[in-house]
Every structure is written in structure tokens, then in C-alpha cells.
C-alpha positions as CSV (number, residue, x, y, z in Angstrom):
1,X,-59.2,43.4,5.7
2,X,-58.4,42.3,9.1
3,X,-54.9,40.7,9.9
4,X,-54.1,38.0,12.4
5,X,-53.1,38.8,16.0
6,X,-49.5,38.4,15.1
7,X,-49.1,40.1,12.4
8,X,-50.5,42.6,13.8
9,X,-48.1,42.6,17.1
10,X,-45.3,42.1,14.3
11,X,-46.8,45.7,12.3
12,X,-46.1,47.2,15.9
13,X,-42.8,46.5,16.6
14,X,-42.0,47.0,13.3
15,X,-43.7,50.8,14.1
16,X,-41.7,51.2,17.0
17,X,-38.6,50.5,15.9
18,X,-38.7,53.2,13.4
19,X,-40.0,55.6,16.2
20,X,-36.6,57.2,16.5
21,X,-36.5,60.2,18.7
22,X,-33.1,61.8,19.7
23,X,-31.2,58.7,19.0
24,X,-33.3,56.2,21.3
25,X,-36.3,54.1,19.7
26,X,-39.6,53.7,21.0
27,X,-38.8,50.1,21.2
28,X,-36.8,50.6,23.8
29,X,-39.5,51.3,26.0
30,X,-40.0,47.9,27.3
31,X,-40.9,46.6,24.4
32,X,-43.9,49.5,23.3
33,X,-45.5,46.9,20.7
34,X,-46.9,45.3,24.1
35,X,-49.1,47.8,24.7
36,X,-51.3,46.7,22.4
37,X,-51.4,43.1,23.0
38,X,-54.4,42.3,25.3
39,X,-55.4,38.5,25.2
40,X,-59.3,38.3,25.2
41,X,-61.1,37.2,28.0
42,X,-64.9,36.4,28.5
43,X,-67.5,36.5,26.1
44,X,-68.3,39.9,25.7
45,X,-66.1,43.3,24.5
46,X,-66.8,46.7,24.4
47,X,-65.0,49.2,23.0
48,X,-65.2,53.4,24.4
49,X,-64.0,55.7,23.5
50,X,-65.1,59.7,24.1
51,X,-64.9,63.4,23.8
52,X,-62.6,63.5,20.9
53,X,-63.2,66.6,19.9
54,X,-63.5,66.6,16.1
55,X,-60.2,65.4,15.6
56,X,-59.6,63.8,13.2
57,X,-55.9,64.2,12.9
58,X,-52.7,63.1,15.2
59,X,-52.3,66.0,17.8
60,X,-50.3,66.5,21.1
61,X,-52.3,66.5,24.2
62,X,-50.7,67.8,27.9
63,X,-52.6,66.1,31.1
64,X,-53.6,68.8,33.2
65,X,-51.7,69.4,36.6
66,X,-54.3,71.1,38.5
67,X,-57.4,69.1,38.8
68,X,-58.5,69.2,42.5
69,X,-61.1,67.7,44.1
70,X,-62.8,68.5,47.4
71,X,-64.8,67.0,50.0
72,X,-65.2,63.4,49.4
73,X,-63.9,63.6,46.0
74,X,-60.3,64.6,47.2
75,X,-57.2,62.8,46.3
76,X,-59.4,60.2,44.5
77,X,-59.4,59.5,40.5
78,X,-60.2,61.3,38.8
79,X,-58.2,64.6,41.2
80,X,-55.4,63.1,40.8
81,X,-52.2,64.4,38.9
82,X,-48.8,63.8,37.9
83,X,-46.3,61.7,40.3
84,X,-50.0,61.1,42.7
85,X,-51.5,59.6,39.7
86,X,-48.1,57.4,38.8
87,X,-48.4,56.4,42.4
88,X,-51.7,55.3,42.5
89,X,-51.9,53.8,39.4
90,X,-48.6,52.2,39.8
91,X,-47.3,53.5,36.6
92,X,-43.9,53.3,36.2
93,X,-42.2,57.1,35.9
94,X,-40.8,57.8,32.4
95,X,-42.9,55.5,30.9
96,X,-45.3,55.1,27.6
97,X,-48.3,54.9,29.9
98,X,-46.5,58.2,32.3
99,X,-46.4,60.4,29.5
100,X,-49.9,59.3,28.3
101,X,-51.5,59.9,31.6
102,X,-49.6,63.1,33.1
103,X,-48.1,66.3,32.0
104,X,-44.7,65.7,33.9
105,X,-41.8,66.3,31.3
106,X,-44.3,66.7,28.9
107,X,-42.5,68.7,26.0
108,X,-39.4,66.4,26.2
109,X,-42.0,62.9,26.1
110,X,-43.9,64.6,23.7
111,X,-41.1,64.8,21.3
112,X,-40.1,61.1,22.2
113,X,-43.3,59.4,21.6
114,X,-44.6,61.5,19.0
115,X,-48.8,62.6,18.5
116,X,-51.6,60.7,19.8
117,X,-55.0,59.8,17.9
118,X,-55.9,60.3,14.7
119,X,-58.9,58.4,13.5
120,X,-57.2,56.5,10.6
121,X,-54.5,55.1,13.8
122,X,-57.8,54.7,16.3
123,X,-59.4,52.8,13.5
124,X,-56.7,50.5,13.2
125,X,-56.6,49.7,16.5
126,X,-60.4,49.6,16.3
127,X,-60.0,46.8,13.8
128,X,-57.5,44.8,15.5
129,X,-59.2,44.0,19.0
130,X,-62.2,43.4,16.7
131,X,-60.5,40.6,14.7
132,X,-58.9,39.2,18.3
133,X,-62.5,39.5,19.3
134,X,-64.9,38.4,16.4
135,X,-68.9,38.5,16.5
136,X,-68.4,40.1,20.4
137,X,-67.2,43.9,20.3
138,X,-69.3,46.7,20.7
139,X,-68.1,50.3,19.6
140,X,-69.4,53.0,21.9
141,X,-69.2,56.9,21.0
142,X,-69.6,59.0,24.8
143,X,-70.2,62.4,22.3
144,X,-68.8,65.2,22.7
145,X,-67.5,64.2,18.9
146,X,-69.0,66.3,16.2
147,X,-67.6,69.5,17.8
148,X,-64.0,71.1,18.5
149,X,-62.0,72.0,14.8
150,X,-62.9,73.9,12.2
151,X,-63.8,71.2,9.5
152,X,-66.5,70.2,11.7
153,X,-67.8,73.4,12.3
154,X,-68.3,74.4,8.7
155,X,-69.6,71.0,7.6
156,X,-71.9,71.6,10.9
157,X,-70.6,67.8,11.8
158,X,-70.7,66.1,8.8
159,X,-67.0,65.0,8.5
160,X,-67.1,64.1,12.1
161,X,-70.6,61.8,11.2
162,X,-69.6,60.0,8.3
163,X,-66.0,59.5,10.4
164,X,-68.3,58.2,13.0
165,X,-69.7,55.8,10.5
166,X,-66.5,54.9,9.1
167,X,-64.9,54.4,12.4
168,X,-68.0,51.2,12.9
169,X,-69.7,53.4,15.4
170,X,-72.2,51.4,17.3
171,X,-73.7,53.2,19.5
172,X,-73.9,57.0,20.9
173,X,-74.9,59.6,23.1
174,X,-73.9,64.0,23.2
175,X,-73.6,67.0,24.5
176,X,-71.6,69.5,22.3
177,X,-73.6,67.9,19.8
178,X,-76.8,69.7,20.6
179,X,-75.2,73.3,20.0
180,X,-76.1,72.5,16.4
181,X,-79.7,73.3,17.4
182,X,-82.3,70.3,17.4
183,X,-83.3,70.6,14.0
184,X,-79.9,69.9,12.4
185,X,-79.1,66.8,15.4
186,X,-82.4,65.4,14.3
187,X,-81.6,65.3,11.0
188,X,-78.3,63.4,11.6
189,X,-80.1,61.1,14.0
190,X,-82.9,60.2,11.8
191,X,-81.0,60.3,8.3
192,X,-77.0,59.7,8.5
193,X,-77.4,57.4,11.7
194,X,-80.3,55.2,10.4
195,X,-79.3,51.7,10.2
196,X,-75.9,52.8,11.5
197,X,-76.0,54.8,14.7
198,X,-77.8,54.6,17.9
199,X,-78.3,57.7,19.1
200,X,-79.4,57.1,23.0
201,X,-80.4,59.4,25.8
202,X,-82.9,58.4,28.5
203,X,-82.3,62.2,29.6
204,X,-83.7,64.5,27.3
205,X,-87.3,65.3,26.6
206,X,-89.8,67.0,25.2
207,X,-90.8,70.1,26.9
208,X,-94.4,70.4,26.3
209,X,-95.3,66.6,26.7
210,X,-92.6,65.0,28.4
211,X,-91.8,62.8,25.9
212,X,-88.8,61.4,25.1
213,X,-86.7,62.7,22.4
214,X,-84.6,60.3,21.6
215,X,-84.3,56.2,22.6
216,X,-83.1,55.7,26.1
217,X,-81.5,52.4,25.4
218,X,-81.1,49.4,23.0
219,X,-80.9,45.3,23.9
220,X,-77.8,43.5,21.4
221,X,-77.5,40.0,21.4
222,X,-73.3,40.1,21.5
223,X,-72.0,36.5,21.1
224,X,-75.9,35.1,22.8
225,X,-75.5,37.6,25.4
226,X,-78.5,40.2,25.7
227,X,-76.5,43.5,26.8
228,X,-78.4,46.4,27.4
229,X,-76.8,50.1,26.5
230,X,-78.8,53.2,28.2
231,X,-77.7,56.6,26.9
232,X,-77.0,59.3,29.1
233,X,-76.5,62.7,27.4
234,X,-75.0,65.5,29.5
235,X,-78.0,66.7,31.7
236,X,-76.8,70.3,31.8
237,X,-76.6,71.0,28.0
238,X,-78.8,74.4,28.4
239,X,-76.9,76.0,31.4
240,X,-73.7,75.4,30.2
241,X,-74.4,76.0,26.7
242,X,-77.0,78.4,24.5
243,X,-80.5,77.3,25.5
244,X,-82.2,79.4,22.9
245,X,-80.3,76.3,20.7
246,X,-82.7,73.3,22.3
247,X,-85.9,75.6,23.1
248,X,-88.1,72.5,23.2
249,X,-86.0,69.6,25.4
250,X,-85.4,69.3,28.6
251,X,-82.4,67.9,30.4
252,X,-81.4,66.5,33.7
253,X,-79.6,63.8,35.3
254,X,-83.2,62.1,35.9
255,X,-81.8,59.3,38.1
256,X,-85.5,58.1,39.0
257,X,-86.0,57.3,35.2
258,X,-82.5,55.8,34.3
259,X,-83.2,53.6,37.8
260,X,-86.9,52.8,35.9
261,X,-84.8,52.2,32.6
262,X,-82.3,49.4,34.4
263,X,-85.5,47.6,35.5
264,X,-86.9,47.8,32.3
265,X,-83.8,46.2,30.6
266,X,-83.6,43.6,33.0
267,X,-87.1,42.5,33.1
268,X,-86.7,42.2,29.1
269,X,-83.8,39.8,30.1
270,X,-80.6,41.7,29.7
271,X,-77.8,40.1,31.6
272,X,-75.2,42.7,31.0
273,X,-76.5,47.0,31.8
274,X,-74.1,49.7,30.5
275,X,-74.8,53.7,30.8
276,X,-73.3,54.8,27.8
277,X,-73.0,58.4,30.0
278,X,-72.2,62.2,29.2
279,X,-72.5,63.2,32.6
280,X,-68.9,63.7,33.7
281,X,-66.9,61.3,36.3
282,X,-67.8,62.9,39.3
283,X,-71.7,62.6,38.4
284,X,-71.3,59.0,37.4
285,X,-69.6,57.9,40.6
286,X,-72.8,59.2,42.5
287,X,-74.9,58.1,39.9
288,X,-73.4,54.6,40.4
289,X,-74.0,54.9,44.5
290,X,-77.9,55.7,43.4
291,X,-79.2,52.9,40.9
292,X,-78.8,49.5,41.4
293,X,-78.4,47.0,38.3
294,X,-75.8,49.1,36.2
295,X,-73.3,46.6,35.2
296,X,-70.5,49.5,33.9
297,X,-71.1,53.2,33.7
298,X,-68.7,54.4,30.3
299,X,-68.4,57.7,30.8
300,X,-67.1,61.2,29.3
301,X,-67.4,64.7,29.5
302,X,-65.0,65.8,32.1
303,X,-61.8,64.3,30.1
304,X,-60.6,62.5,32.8
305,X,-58.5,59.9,32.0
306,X,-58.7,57.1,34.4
307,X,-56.1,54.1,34.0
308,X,-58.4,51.7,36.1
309,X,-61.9,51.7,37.0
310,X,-63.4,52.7,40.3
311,X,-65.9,50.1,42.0
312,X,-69.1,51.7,43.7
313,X,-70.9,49.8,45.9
314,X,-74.6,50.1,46.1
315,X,-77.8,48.5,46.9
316,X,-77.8,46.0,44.2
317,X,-74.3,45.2,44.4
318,X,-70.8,47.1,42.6
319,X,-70.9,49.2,39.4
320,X,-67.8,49.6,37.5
321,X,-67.2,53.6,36.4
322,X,-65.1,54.4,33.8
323,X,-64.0,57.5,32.1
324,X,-62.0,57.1,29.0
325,X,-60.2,60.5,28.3
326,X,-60.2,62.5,25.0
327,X,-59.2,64.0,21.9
328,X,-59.3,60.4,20.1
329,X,-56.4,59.7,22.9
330,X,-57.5,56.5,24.2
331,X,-59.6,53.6,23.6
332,X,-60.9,51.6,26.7
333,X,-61.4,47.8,26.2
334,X,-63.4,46.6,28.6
335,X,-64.0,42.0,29.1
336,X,-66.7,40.8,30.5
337,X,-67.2,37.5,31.4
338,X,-70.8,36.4,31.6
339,X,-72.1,33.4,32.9
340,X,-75.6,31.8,33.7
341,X,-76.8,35.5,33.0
342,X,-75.0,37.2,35.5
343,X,-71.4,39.0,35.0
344,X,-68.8,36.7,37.2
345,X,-65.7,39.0,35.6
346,X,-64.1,41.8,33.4
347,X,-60.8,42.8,32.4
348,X,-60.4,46.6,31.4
349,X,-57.6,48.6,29.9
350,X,-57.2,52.1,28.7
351,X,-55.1,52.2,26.1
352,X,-53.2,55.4,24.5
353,X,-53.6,55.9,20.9
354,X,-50.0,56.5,19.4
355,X,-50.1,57.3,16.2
356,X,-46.1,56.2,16.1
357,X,-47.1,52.7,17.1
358,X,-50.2,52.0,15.1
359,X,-49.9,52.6,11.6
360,X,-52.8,54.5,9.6
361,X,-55.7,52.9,8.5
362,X,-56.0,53.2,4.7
363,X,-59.2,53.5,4.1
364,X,-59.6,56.4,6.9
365,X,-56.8,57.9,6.3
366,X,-58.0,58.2,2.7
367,X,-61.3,60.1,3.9
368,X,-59.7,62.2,6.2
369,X,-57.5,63.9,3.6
370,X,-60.9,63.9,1.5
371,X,-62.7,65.6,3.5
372,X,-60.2,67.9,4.4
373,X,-59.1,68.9,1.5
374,X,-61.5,71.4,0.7
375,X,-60.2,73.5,3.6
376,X,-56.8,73.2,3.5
377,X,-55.2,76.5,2.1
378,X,-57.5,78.1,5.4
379,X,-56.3,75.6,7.8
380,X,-52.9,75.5,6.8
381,X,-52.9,79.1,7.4
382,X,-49.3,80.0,9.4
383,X,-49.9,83.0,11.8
384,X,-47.4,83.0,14.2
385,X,-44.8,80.9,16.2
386,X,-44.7,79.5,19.6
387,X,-41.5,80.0,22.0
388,X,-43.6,77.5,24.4
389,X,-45.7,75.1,25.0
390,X,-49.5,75.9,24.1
391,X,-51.9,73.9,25.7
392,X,-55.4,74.3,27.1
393,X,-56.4,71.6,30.6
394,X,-56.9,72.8,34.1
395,X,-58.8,73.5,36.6
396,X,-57.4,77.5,36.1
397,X,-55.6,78.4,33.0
398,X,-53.7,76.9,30.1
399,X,-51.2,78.9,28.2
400,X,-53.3,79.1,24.8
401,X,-56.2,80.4,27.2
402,X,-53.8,82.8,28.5
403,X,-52.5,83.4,24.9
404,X,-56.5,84.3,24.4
405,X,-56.9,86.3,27.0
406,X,-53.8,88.1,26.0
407,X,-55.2,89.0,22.3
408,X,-58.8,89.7,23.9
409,X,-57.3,92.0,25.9
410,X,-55.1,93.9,23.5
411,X,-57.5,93.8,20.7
412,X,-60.4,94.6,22.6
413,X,-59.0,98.0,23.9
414,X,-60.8,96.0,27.5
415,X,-59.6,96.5,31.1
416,X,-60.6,92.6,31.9
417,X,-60.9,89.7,30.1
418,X,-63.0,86.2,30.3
419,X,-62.6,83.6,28.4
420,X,-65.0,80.3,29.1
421,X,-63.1,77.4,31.3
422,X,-63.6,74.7,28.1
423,X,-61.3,71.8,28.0
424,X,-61.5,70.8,24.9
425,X,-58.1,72.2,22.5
426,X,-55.1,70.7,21.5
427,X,-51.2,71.4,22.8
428,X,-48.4,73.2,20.2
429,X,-44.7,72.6,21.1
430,X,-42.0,74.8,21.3
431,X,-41.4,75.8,17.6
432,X,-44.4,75.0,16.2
433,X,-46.1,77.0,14.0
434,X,-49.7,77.9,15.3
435,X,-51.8,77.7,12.0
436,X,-55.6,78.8,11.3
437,X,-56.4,75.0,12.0
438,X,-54.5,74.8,15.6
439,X,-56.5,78.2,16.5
440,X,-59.4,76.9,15.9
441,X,-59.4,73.7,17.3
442,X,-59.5,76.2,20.5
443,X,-62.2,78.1,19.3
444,X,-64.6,76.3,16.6
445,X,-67.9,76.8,18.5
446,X,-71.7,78.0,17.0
447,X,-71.5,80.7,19.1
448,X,-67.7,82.4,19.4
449,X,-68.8,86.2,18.8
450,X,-66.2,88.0,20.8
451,X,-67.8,91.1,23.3
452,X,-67.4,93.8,24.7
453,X,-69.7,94.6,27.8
454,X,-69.9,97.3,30.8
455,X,-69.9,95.2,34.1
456,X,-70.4,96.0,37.2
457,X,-67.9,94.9,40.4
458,X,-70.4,93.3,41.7
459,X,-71.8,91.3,38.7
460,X,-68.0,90.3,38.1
461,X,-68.0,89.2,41.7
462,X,-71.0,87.4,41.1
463,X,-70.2,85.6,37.9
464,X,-66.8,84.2,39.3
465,X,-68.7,82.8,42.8
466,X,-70.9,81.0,40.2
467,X,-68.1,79.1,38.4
468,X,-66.7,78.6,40.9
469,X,-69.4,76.6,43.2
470,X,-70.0,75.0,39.6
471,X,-66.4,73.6,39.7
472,X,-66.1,72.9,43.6
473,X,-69.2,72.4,45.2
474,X,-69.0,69.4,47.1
475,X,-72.3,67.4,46.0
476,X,-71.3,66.4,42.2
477,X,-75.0,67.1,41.1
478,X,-74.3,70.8,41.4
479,X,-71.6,70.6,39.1
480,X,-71.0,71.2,35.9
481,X,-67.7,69.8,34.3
482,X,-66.1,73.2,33.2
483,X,-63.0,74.7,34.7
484,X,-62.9,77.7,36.1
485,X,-63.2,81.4,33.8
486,X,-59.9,82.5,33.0
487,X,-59.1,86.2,33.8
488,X,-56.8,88.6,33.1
489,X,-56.3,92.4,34.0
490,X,-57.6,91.1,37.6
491,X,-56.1,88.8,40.2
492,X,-58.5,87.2,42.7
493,X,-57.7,84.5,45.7
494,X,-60.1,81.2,45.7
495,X,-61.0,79.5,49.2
496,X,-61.6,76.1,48.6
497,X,-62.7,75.6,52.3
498,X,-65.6,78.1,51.8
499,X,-69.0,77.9,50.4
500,X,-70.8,79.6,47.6
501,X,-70.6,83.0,47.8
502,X,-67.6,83.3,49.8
503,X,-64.9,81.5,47.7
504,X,-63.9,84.5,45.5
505,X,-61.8,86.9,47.6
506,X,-59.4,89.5,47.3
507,X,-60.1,90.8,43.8
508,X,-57.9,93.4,42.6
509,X,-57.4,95.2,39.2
510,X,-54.4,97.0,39.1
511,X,-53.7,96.7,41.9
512,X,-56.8,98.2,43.2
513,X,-59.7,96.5,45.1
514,X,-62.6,95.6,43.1
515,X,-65.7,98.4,43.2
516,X,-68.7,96.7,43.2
517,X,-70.4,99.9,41.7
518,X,-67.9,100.8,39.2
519,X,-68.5,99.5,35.5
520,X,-66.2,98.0,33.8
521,X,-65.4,97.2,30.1
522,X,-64.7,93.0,29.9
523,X,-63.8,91.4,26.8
524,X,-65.3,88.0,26.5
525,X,-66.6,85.4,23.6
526,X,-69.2,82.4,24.2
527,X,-71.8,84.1,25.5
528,X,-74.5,81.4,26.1
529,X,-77.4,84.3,26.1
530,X,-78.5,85.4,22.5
531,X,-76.7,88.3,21.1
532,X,-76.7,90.2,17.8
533,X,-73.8,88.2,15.2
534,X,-70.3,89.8,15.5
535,X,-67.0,89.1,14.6
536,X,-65.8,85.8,15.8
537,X,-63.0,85.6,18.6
538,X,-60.8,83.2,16.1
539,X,-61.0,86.3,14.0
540,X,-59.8,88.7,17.0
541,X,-57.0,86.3,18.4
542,X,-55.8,85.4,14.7
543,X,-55.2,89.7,14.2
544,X,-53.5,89.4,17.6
545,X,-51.2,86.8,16.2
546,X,-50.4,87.6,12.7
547,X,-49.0,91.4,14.2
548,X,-47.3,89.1,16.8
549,X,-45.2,86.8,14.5
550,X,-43.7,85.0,17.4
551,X,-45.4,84.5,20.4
552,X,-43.6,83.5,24.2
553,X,-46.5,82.7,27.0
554,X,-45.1,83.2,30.7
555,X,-47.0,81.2,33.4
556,X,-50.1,81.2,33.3
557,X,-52.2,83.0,35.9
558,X,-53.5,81.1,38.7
559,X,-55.0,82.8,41.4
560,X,-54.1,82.0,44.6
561,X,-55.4,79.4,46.7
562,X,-56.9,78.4,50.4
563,X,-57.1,74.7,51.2
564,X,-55.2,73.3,48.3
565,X,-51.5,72.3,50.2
566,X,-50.9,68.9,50.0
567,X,-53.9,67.9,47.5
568,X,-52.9,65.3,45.2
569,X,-55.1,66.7,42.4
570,X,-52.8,70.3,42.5
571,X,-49.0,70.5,41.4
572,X,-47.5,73.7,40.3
């Protein structure tokens, strides 16, 4: 049952109030309950949210403080971090909103404010704008959603789909999904979604035929306003991940067919045109610079979050891009005012999901310990303790991806150590057990077999210069969304001012220049080419820690850098 607007802003100071950390209330915080009291405007809402992972539980998140960005993409959102975001944003420091966009005093906030997201609090919040906002909300899934914890790996997604459902789900689009293999997203698609779901892409096709796999958009009537939603699903899905999963589709960014799509849409007398898009921010800022007649890009898949929208001017006009973060962290609310067919205004906010504010959700919170519960004596599993801060976001390393490479490394018997550049994973504090469920919320993917290979100097060489024009090459279309490979037993310096081929220099091991004919033996997990089955790494780096007890993770290695002084997007 929905409650009224005040109540509900009464329920949140109530919330606050009790948030007492180290003596001082969350109330004190300019009055926190605040946050979630956005009048409605216009005559159409829609609601995005993205990338959360599979979590369907409060966890803590750190903001990365690396994320650079070169060429014409430097010291613009989304490469911007810590005190440069604040600034730009004008975020006050110290704040809610600070500690929900940065990592700056993040361990000390993080104990303040308490976790973030959590379906059963996001569906509560869900709930709320909807009642503020009745018979004109749309709820909008970017992907990313059914993959990133253990539950949803064993249930191969179905806690995360009927969560979905749950949740009121609107509309959809993926990426991680896909590494289910076709079969199993087609039987979600055509079975658990039907009459619930949409499942869009305008991107993905049939191999053989060309024919589309999926529907590239839908027309709603919200509140007598025909708004189109195309779906974008991320147009790299069988480079970046196992194409021996999706044999029979084809990807891309396809910007000649979305352009097609936007005609379509409007010619069937849409006044409103949203990309519901996987493509990452970078991609749908050019995207947005390409077609004409997009409305609002929502986007995902690189994790930024991005307090404000960023207007692109193109031939038809402006196109608002928006990128709504992740983990279940934060649900964008976007107002659009349409008039005489044609959008005259919007309101937008990005709002943080704290699961101190906003109380459960009884009916979620009631399915999430359901469908948990089967796995709990695993999950709850205690393997070691942390001296420091865990986390996994930045453009180079994160301390459970050094913590990874560590346990590769020692349990392998290897020399070197890779470990894929994902930023998906949640953050541990200082004194927190690290449990079965926290490792694999690091790890939970269909294909973690931990290796062991020979590799030559020169394929190592090779390998790196390839993530890294992924990560930095200056046209967005050439990249990927990843972060770099994190190493260890080598040390390497990155030229940001160079091109591809030429960025990865000075590679030592041991203090010894790399030998391009040498072989060496690399430890590594999430190979993307088919390989015989093999213990999983979650296996390896759980041995690791339950020899370990306690665990203490110095700075994590970065290499060092060319070009990056004074970049807003790098703080270290």
C-alpha cells in the first residue's frame, strides 16, 4: 500500500533520527529526510536505475579516484573525481550527496551514513515517487542486473528476475546478461518477462539473417503522452565477454539503425524518445552528437555516476545523457514536461539509495530473505578478516583486486598475475569479516576458471597495449568500458600521451626488463576464449584466505603515469 507524500517525508526523518553514528544523527545533515522530497513537475516520470549488480542486499560502495579521461573527454563528467567532482557539481564537502558521489574520507562517511541499496529500500523509494506521481512513472532496468553475487549465479538469474518483477520493472535492456548463453536469456525473455518485462535492444541480431533478436523499442501512452523507449544493449558483449556464449548474434553500436529507429518512433507519433542504453557514458555522449530526435539517452555500463545531466547538441537539437551509477546505489528521476507534442522541460535528480533513510519494503524484504535462504550457511561462510578497506573501482587497481592478485599469485605457484579490469564488486571496511558471499560478489561469473598459462614477453606486452587503447583511446567507439588488467609480479609505466602500441613502457619483473622471447607462467581467471572446466578462482582466493585469517592490503599498485598531472579525473 502506498502512503501519502507526508507521511512518507515523516517515515524519513523518523529514519534519520535514529541513524546514530558516533554520537551525531544523520539528521543533522541538513535535514537528510530532504533528500528524498522532489515535488513533481510535468507530465511525465521516469524512473533509472542500472548496473546493480545482483545485489539484492545493502552493501558499501567506494567512488573510484582514478577515472581519467583523455582527449576531448578530459576533465569532463564522467573523469571527474573527488574534490573536482564536488566542485563541479557544486556539492557541498562532507555532505550526504559528497560521500555518495566520491571516495574522499570514505571509511569514516561510510561508517556515518551507513550501506546503500538494497532492493527492499530501492523499492520503497520506487513506491513513493510513484504514488507522488500516479498513472505517469515509468521504471527503467539499464541491465547489467542478473549478474554479480553468488545467489544469482546459481539460480542462473532467477532471484535477480523475479526481483526484477517485484521491483515493477518496466522496461529493460543487458549485457552481463547474455553470459548466460542465448538459450537461457531467451527463456527469461519469452517466459518470466512476458506480460511483465520489456526486454529491448535495437542492437543485436541474428547472425545468419540479420534479423533482429529482440524488440528495438516500445510506444507507452504515460498520462496521454506517446513515449517511445529504444533499447540499447552493450554493442561489445562478444569481445569483452565469451563469444562462444552468443555464437548466433551480432552486436554493435549500429548508430545508422537506432537513427532509423528514432524516425520510426516519431513518425508513429511519439512525442517523447528515450535510449534505454548499455553502451557506457562515453559512447552515449557521441551517440547523442550522431542521431537527431533522442529526447534522453539513460545510460549504464560504465558505473559512472553523474549528479547532473550533460546536454549534446546535435542536428535536431539537444539530447539529455544520463548515466545513473550502480550496485542498486541510485535511482535517477527524471520530469518531463511535454507540451503540444514536443518536450518544453525536465527536472532530473540522482538520488542515493540509503538504506538508513528509507526503511525496507516488506514485501521485498520478505523475498529477499526467501530466496536467500537456501544459501545462507555458504554465504555466510567467514574466511578471513580485513585490516582495510576492500574495494574494487578504478581505472588501475582496487585493494580486493590486489587482494586477488595476491592469492593468484601465491596459490598459483605463478611469476605474474592478471586479473580482468571489472567494476563490478562491493567495498568491506576495516574489521569486517570477508564471508563466502562478499568474495563472490567479486567473482560470481559463468566463466571464473582460474589459469595457469606460459606467455611470452611479447604477448604480455601485447595484451596490456590492447587494454589499454580499449580504456584510453581517444574516439569512444573504440572503447570498451573496462579498466585496465591488474598486474602483479610486474611493474609497467602508461603514457597517456601516446598511441596504441606505444602506451605500455618500461615493463620490469623483478626488477628485470621484460624479454619478449622468454615464457612466462601468468596466473589469470576469466578467460573469454573456451577452455577445459577447472577450479574456479573464488575457490583459489577463498584457500588464500582461510590460511590467511586476517588479511592487511597495502596500496594498491598503480603503475606509473605520463600525461596524467593535473587531470581532474586522477587523485592519488
Amino acid at each position: 500500500m502506498s502512503i501519502s507524500r507526508r507521511e512518507f517525508l515523516q517515515m524519513l526523518a523518523v529514519g534519520a533520527a535514529a541513524g546514530v553514528v558516533g554520537g551525531k544523527t544523520m539528521a543533522d545533515d541538513k535535514k537528510a529526510d530532504a533528500l528524498y522530497d522532489v515535488p513533481p513537475f510535468g507530465n511525465v516520470s521516469l524512473l533509472h536505475m542500472t548496473d546493480c549488480h545482483a545485489q539484492l542486499a545493502p552493501t558499501y560502495f567506494r567512488e573510484p579516484n582514478i577515472n581519467i579521461g583523455v582527449g576531448a573527454a578530459r576533465g569532463k563528467p564522467p573523469h571527474l573525481v573527488g574534490e573536482a567532482l564536488l566542485k563541479h557539481f557544486k556539492i557541498a564537502p562532507g555532505s550526504l550527496e559528497a560521500h555518495a558521489f566520491t571516495y574522499l574520507d570514505f571509511e569514516q562517511a561510510a561508517r556515518r551514513y551507513g550501506k546503500i541499496g538494497g532492493f527492499a529500500h530501492l523499492a520503497t523509494l520506487v513506491k513513493n515517487l510513484r504514488a507522488s506521481r500516479p498513472n505517469r512513472t515509468l521504471l527503467l532496468d539499464g541491465g547489467d542486473t542478473w549478474q554479480g553475487s553468488a545467489t544469482s549465479l546459481w539460480t542462473r538469474g532467477q532471484d535477480m528476475v523475479d526481483a526484477q518483477k517485484l521491483l515493477g520493472v518496466d522496461i529493460t535492456t543487458g549485457h552481463w546478461e547474455f553470459t548466460y548463453g542465448a538459450e537461457r536469456v531467451k527463456q527469461i525473455v519469452d517466459n518470466d518477462f512476458k506480460g511483465h518485462i520489456e526486454f529491448l535492444a535495437q542492437n543485436v541480431n541474428d547472425a545468419t539473417w540479420g534479423e533482429l533478436i529482440f524488440k528495438p523499442y516500445v510506444i507507452r501512452e504515460i498520462n496521454r503522452v506517446p513515449v517511445a523507449i529504444i533499447g540499447q544493449a552493450f554493442p561489445y558483449t562478444p569481445i569483452a565477454n565469451p563469444r562462444y556464449l552468443i555464437p548466433d548474434w551480432t552486436f554493435g553500436i549500429n548508430d545508422d539503425h537506432m537513427q532509423k529507429m528514432v524516425d520510426e518512433v516519431r513518425g508513429k507519433g511519439a512525442q517523447v524518445v528515450v535510449v534505454l542504453s548499455h553502451n557506457g557514458m562515453d559512447v552515449d555522449l557521441k551517440m547523442a552528437s550522431r542521431v537527431r530526435g533522442i529526447d534522453a539517452i539513460l545510460g549504464g555500463h560504465t558505473h559512472d555516476a553523474v549528479p547532473a545531466p550533460t546536454l549534446v547538441k546535435n542536428r535536431g537539437g539537444r539530447t539529455l545523457v544520463i548515466n545513473s551509477g550502480c550496485n542498486g546505489k541510485f535511482l535517477s528521476l527524471l520530469d518531463l514536461d511535454v507540451k503540444d507534442g514536443k518536450l518544453r522541460g525536465y527536472r532530473y535528480k540522482l538520488l542515493p539509495v540509503f538504506a538508513n533513510l528509507l526503511p525496507a519494503d516488506r514485501e521485498m524484504a520478505a523475498y529477499i530473505e526467501k530466496v536467500r535462504a537456501p544459501y545462507a550457511d555458504t554465504l555466510a561462510e567467514k574466511l578471513a578478516v580485513t585490516e582495510g578497506v576492500l574495494y574494487r573501482r578504478g581505472n588501475f587497481n582496487g585493494t580486493f583486486d590486489q587482494l586477488i592478485i595476491d592469492a593468484l599469485l601465491a596459490v598459483q605457484g605463478a611469476e605474474l598475475a592478471f586479473s580482468p579490469g571489472f567494476r563490478w564488486g562491493t567495498t568491506l571496511l576495516p574489521g569486517d569479516a570477508i564471508t563466502m558471499d562478499n568474495l563472490m560478489d567479486q567473482t560470481a561469473i559463468t566463466y571464473a576458471t582460474a589459469t595457469v598459462n606460459q606467455i611470452s614477453g611479447a604477448q604480455i606486452k601485447i595484451i596490456m597495449e590492447d587494454i589499454a587503447d580499449n580504456l584510453y583511446h581517444p574516439d569512444p567507439y573504440y572503447q570498451q568500458g573496462g579498466d585496465m588488467v591488474r598486474v602483479g609480479g610486474l611493474q609497467y609505466t602508461l603514457d597517456l600521451t601516446k598511441t596504441h602500441g606505444r602506451r605500455i613502457q618500461n615493463v620490469t619483473i623483478k626488477g628485470k626488463p621484460l624479454d619478449a622471447a622468454k615464457k612466462y607462467k601468468v596466473a589469470g581467471w576469466a578467460s573469454v576464449q573456451p577452455i577445459e572446466p577447472g577450479k574456479p578462482v573464488w575457490d583459489v582466493v577463498a584457500d588464500y584466505l582461510r590460511a590467511a585469517k586476517s588479511v592487511r592490503v597495502g596500496q594498491p599498485y598503480i603503475p606509473r603515469l605520463k600525461g596524467a598531472a593535473g587531470n581532474p579525473g586522477y587523485a592519488v
